[in-house]
Backbone as CSV, one residue per row, in Angstrom:
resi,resn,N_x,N_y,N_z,CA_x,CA_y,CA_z,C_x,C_y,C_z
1,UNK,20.762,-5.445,-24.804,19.675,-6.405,-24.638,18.377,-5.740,-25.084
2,UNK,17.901,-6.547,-25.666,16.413,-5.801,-26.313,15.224,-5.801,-25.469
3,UNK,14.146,-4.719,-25.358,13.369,-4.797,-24.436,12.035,-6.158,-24.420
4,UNK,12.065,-6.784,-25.665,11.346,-8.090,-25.889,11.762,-8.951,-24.982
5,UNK,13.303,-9.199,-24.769,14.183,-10.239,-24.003,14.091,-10.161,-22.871
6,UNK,13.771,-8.964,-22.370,14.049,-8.493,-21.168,12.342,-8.702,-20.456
7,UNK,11.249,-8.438,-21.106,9.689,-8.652,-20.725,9.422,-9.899,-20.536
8,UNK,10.002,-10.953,-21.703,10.243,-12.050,-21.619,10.475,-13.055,-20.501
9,UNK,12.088,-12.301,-19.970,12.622,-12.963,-19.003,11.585,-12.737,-17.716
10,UNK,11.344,-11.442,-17.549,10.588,-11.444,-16.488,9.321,-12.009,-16.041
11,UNK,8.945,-11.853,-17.247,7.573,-12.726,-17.358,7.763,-14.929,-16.807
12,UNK,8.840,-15.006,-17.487,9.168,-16.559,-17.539,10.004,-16.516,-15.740
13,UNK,10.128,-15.802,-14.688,10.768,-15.711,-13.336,9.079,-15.767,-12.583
14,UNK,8.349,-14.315,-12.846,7.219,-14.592,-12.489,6.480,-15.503,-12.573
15,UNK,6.420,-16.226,-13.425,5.571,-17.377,-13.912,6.150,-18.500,-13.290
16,UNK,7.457,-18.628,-12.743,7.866,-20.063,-12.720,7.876,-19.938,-10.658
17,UNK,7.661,-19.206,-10.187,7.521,-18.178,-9.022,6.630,-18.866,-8.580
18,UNK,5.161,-18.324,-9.109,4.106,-17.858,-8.809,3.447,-20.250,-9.515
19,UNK,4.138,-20.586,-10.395,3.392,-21.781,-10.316,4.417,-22.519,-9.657
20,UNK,5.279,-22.534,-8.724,5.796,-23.739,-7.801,5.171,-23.639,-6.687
21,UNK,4.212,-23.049,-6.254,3.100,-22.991,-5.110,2.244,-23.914,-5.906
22,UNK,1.785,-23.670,-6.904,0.964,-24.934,-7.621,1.534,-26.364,-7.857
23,UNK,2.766,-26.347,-8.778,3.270,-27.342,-8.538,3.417,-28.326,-7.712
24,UNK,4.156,-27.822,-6.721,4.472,-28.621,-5.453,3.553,-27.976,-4.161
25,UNK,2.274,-28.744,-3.926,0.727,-28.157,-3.136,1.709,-28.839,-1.786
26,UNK,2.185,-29.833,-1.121,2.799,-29.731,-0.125,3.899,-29.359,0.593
27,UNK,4.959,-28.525,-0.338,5.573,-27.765,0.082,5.510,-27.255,1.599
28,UNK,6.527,-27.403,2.689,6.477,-26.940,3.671,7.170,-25.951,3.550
29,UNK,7.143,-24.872,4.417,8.125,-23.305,4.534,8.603,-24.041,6.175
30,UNK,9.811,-23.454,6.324,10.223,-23.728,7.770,9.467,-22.566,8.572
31,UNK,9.324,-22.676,9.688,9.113,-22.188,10.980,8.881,-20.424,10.757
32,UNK,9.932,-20.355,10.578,10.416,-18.207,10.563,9.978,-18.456,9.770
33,UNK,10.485,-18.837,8.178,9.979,-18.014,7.209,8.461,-18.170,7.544
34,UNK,7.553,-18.951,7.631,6.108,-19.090,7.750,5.824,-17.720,8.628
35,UNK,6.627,-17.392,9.404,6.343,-16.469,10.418,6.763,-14.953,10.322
36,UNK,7.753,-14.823,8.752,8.124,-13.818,8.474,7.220,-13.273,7.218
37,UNK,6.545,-14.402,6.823,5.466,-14.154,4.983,4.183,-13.332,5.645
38,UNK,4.018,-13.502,7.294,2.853,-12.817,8.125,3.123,-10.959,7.481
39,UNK,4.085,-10.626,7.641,4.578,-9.291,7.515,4.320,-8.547,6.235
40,UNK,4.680,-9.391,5.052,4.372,-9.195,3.740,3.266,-8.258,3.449
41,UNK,1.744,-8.845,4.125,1.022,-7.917,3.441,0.947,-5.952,3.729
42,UNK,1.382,-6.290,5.567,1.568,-4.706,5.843,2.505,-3.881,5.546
43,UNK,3.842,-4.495,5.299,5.139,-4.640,4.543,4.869,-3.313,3.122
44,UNK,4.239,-4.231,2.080,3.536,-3.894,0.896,3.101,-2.892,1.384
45,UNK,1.416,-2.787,1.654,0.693,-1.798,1.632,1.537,-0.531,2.566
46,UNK,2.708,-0.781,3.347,3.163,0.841,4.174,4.504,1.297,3.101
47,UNK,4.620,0.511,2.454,5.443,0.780,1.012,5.002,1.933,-0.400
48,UNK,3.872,1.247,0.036,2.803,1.671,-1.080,1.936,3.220,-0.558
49,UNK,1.615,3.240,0.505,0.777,4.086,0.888,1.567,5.166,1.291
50,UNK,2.393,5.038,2.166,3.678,5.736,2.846,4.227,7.269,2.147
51,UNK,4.703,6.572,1.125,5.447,8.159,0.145,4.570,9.038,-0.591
52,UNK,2.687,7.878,-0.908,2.104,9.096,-1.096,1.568,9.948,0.041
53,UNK,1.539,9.437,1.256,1.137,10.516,2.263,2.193,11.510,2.360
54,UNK,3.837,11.110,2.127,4.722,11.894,2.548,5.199,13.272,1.457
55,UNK,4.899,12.172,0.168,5.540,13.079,-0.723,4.452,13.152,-1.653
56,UNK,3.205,13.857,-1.450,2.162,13.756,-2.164,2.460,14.395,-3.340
57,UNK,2.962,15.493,-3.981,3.628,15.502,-5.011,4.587,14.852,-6.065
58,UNK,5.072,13.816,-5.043,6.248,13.102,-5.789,7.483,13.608,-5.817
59,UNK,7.950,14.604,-4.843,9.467,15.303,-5.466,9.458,15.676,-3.571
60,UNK,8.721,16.704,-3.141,9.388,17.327,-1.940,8.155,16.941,-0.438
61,UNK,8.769,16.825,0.321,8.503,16.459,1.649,7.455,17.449,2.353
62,UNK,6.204,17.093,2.792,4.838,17.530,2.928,4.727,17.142,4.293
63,UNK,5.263,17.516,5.520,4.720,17.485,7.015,4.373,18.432,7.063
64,UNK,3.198,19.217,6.853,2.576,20.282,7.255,1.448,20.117,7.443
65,UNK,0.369,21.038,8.347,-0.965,20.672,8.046,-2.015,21.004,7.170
66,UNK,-1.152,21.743,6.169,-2.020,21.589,5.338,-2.092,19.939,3.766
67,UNK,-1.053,19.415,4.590,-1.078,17.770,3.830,-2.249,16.832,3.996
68,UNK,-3.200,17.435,3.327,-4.619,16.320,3.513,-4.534,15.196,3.126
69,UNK,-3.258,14.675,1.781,-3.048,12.861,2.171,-2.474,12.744,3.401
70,UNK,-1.668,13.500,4.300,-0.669,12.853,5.479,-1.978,12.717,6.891
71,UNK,-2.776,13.893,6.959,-3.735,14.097,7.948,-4.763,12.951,7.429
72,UNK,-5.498,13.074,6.596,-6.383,11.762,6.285,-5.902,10.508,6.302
73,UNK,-4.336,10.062,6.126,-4.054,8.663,5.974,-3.769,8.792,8.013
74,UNK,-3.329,9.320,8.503,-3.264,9.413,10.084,-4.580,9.281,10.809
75,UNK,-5.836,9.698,10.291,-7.194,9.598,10.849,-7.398,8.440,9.877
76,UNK,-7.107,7.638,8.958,-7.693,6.215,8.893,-6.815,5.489,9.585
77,UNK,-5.666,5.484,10.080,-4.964,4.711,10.973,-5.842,4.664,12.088
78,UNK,-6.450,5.630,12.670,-6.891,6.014,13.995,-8.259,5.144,13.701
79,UNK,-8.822,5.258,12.820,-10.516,4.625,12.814,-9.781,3.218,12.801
80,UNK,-8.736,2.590,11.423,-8.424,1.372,11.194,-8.151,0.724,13.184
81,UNK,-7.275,1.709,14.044,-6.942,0.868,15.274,-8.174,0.818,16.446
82,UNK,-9.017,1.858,15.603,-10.401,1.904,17.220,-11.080,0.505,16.453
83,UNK,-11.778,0.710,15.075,-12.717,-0.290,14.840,-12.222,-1.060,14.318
84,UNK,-11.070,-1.544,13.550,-10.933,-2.939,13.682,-11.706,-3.045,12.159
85,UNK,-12.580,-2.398,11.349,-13.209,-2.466,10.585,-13.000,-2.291,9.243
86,UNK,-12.673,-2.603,7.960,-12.119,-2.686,7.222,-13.378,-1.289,6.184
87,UNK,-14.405,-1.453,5.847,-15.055,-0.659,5.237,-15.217,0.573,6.371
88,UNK,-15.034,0.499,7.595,-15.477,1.960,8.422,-13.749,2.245,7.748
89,UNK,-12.919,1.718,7.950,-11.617,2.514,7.923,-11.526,3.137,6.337
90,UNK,-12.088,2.814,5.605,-12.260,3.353,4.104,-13.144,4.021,3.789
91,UNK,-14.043,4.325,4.402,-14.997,4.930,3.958,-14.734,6.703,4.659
92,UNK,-14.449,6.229,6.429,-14.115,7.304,7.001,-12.295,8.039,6.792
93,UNK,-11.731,7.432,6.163,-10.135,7.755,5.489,-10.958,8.704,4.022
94,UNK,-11.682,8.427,3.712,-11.863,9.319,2.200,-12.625,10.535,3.202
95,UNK,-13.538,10.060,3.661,-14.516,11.185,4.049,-13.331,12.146,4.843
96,UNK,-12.734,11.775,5.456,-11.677,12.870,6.134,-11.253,13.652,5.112
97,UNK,-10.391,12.638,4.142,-9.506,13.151,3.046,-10.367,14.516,2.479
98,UNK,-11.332,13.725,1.492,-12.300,15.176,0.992,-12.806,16.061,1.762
99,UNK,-13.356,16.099,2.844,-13.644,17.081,3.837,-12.223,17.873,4.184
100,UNK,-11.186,17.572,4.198,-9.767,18.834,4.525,-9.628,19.207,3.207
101,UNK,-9.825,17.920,2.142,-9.522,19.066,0.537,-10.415,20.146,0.244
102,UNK,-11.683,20.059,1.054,-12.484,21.359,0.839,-12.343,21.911,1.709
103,UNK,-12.161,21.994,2.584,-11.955,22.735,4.084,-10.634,23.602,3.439
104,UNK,-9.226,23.052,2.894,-8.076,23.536,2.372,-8.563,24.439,0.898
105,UNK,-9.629,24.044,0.348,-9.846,24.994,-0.487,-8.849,23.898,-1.716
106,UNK,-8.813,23.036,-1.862,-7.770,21.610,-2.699,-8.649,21.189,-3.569
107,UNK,-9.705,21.284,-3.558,-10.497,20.443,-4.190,-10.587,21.304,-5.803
108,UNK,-10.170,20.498,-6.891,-9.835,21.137,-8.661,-11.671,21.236,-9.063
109,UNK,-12.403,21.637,-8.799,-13.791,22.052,-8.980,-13.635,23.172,-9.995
């Protein structure tokens, strides 16, 4: 199969996906599922965020303390559950982050 056919197809799944929410605007979801699509977005983002705290290299397993993605993504959890605040939890998740990459001596200067 050629890789044209194959971009193609995917493209024409996504597309036909993503416009039957347009299509059909009254579409009901039953009950659960309405109550399971809640999950999706934290779902994603602990998918996403997860293996780079764990495997910040990409190959081998980083629980130590000197893992300034694993320690900084653990202190924006901690700001994200005190304040509730979406820019304090980002602003103070980097400021951690860079403050242990220099503290660790990490920082490519």
């Amino acid at each position: 199969m050629s890789d044209g056919w194959l971009i193609l197809g995917m493209m024409a799944i996504t597309f036909a996906l993503r416009y039957s929410l347009f299509a059909w605007p009254n579409l009901k979801f039953p009950p659960l599922v309405r109550q399971g699509l809640h999950y999706v977005p934290t779902a994603v983002l602990t998918a996403i965020v997860v293996p780079g705290m764990l495997l910040p290299d990409g190959q081998h397993w980083a629980l130590t303390l000197d893992n300034a993605y694993l320690l900084a993504g653990l202190a924006a959890i901690a700001i994200a559950a005190t304040t509730r605040h979406l820019l304090a939890t980002i602003g103070g998740g980097m400021l951690v982050f860079f403050g242990l990459r220099w503290l660790l001596g990490q920082l490519p200067l």
